[in-house]
C-alpha positions as CSV (number, residue, x, y, z in Angstrom):
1,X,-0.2,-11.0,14.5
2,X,1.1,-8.0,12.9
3,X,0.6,-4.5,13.9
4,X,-0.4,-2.6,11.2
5,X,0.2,0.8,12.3
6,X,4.0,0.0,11.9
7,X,3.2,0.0,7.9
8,X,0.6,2.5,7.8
9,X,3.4,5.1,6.0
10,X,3.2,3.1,3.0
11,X,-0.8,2.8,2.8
12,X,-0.7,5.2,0.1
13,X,1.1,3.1,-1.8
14,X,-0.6,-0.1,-1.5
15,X,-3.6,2.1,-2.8
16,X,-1.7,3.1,-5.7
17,X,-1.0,-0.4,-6.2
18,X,-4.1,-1.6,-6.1
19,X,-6.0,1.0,-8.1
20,X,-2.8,0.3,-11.1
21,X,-3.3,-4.0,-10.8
22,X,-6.4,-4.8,-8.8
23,X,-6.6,-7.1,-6.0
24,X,-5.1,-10.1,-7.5
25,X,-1.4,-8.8,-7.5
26,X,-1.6,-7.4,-4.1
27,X,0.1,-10.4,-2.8
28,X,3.1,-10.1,-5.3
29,X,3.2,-6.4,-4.0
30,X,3.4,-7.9,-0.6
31,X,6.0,-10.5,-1.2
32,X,8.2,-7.2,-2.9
33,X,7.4,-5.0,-0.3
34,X,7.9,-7.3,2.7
35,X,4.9,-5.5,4.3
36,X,2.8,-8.7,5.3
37,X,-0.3,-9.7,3.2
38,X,-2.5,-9.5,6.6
39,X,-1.3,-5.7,6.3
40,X,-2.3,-5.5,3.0
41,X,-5.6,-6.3,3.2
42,X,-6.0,-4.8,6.5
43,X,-5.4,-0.8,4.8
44,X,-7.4,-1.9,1.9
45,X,-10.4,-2.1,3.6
46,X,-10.1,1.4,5.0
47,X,-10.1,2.4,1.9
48,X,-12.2,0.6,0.4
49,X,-15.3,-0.6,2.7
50,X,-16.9,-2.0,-0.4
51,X,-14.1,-4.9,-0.3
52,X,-14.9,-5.3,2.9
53,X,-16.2,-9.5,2.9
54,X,-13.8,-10.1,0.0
55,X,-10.5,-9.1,2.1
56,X,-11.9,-10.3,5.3
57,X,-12.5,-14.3,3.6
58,X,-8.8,-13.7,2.4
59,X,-7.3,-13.0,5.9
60,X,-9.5,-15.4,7.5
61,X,-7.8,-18.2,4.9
62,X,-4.2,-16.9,5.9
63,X,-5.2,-17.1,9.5
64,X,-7.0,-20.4,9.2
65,X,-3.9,-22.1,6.8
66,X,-1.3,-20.6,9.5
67,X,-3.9,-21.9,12.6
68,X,-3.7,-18.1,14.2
69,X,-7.5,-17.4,16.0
């Protein structure tokens, strides 16, 4: 739905984000930002493969809430 590759710049501070108020303000940081929660979640698990099934189940509800395949 989104490319991500348009928000990529601001990756490093969505980690910064992240590592200052864990995963459950990162969709406040989204709503501020404007960069799309998808996004969000998307660079996080780049970073951080260990989040990996977490972020995925959290896209796949936002895709399956919205009705995007």
């Amino acid at each position: 739905m989104y490319n991500k590759e348009d928000y990529r710049s601001n990756k490093e501070s969505i980690v910064k984000h992240y590592e200052k108020r864990g995963l459950k303000d990162m969709a406040s940081y989204s709503a501020m930002t404007g960069i799309p929660v998808v996004v969000v979640y998307e660079l996080l698990q780049e970073e951080y493969p260990e989040l990996e099934k977490e972020l995925s189940d959290r896209i796949k509800a936002i895709n399956d809430f919205f009705g995007i395949k």
